[in-house]
C-alpha angles and dihedrals in degrees: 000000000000120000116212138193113248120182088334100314136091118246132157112238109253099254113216116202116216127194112195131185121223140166108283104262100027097079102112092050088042081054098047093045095055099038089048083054098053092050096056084054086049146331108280113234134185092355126148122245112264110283097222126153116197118259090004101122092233151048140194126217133182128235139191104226094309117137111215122221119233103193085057107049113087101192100046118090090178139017117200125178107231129236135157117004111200107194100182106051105177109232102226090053123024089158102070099060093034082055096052099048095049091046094062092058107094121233123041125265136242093216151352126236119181107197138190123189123276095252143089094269088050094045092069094047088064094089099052092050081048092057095034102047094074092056086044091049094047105048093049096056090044079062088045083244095129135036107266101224092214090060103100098236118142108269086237084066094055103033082063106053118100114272113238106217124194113197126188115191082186136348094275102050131050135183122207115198133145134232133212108233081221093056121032132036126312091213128076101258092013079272107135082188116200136209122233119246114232095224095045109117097211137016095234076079070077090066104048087035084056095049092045084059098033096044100029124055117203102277095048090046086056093045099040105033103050144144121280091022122133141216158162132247125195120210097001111165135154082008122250106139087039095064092056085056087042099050088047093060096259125140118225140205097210110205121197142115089216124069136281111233134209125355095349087067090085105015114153078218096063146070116193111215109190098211146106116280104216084048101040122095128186129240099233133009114283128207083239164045125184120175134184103161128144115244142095116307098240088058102049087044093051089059089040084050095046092047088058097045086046100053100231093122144036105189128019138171117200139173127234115206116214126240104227086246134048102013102172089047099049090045078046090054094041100040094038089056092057097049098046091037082064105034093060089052087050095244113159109220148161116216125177129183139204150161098232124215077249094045120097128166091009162043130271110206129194115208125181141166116242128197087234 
């Protein structure tokens, strides 16, 4: 570790372990993001390389007193503070040393989540978190470690307290870090699952269903997303991100040369317009824009772009597919266009990106107009 002079003494930087989640296969990018975060906060000294593994689902860097911001990673679907790693978990009681490390954090929690990677490996190790985490939970009130649910305290009280995560990579290791409710996922895994609709007529409805929960809280959702509104969607066929719209009350111009399926084929909700999205204008301004075509970012973000500057939206999501190559460099080129597309045109926005728990290959982006 490198030792540096500060006002005259000598002193080491407090180093500050993260573990994030991300998507398998999307590590690196998760590591680079982050790290390329921090250092626009402070130069990084004495700080270890990313600890990533491919395919793993998460990583774990080291910083030195910066702070990441959730809200502003893409790649991220948690950020945990990490605190005590325990590499050799005996099989026959994992209790007793899990015990002993969160014992040692100061404060009490608002919650427990025991958590597995998002991938096949992890999947199997579900079972054994579901039977574990009462006797977790438990024990740990029992220390006082962890808010009893039955204690009659406000649920401010408890919706603010930090979050306690457990994380096994496999049966025999565990990380133990903690999360700030402000600043890290709301969801168990950073996974705001969704169920499919029966008369949904594709799974990508799962998509748009996911960014309306992840980039709008309640009240935006009720204020943004009302009856009688009306909107475009791009590509829409056979349908999926127009029967979210549809079962909102909103009213959608559906354009696709392909066909609408189901029972968005003769919804009283929806027009058909058999053209060509990156062609096709409407005849008068929409609440909304909603876009899930395949085709190179920079082109998706230069029509996004023109249908701001041209007034025919307010609000728009849209998805990025990813090249197979160069991801942060591609969402840089297509997110930068937008901004500085609108921000040479004076528009006042608000624009948020993610890779979403239903994404795959690809970016889902919030845009909205602001009244400053």
């Amino acid at each position: 570790m490198r030792e540096f002079f500060q006002n005259g003494t000598m002193s080491t930087p407090a180093l500050t372990h993260w573990l994030l989640y991300c998507r398998p296969g999307f590590e690196p990018d998760c590591a680079q993001e982050a790290l390329r975060q921090a250092k626009q906060q402070r130069p990084i000294i004495g700080t270890e390389q990313p600890s990533l593994a491919a395919d793993s689902g998460y990583v774990q860097i080291t910083l030195n007193e910066q702070t990441p911001n959730y809200q502003e990673l893409i790649f991220a679907r948690q950020l945990i503070r990490l605190e005590r790693t325990i590499t050799v978990l005996p099989e026959r009681d994992r209790l007793t040393p899990l015990l002993a490390a969160i014992t040692g954090l100061p404060g009490t929690f608002g919650a427990l989540w025991l958590e597995v990677p998002d991938t096949n490996d992890g999947k199997t190790l579900s079972a054994f978190t579901r039977r574990f985490q009462p006797l977790l939970e438990t024990a740990l009130r029992e220390q006082g470690k962890l808010q009893d649910g039955a204690e009659k305290i406000a649920a401010y009280k408890t919706h603010h307290l930090p979050r306690l995560h457990v994380f096994f990579p496999d049966k025999s290791q565990a990380f133990i870090g903690t999360s700030d409710p402000y600043n890290s996922a709301a969801s168990v895994m950073g996974i705001h699952r969704q169920n499919m609709p029966s008369e949904a007529p594709s799974r990508s409805t799962l998509k748009l269903a996911e960014a309306i929960e992840v980039f709008m809280d309640k009240g935006e959702q009720t204020r943004l997303l009302r009856t009688g509104m009306t909107a475009v969607d791009l590509g829409a066929a056979p349908g999926g991100w127009t029967w979210q719209m549809v079962k909102r009350g909103i009213r959608v111009s559906a354009v696709d040369n392909g066909p609408m399926k189901g029972v968005l084929a003769k919804h009283p909700l929806v027009e058909h317009l058999k053209q060509d999205g990156f062609k096709f204008a409407p005849r008068k301004a929409v609440d909304w824009l909603i876009c899930d075509m395949v085709e190179k970012p920079g082109k998706v973000a230069e029509l996004v772009a023109a249908w701001f500057i041209a007034g025919w939206c307010k609000h728009t999501i849209f998805n990025l597919k990813l090249p197979m190559k160069q991801h942060l460099a591609a969402l840089d080129g297509a997110l930068g266009g937008i901004r500085k597309r609108l921000d040479e045109e004076g528009i006042n926005y608000k624009m948020s990106a993610k890779q979403l728990y239903h994404d795959r290959e690809e970016v889902t982006v919030f845009l909205t107009r602001t009244k400053r």
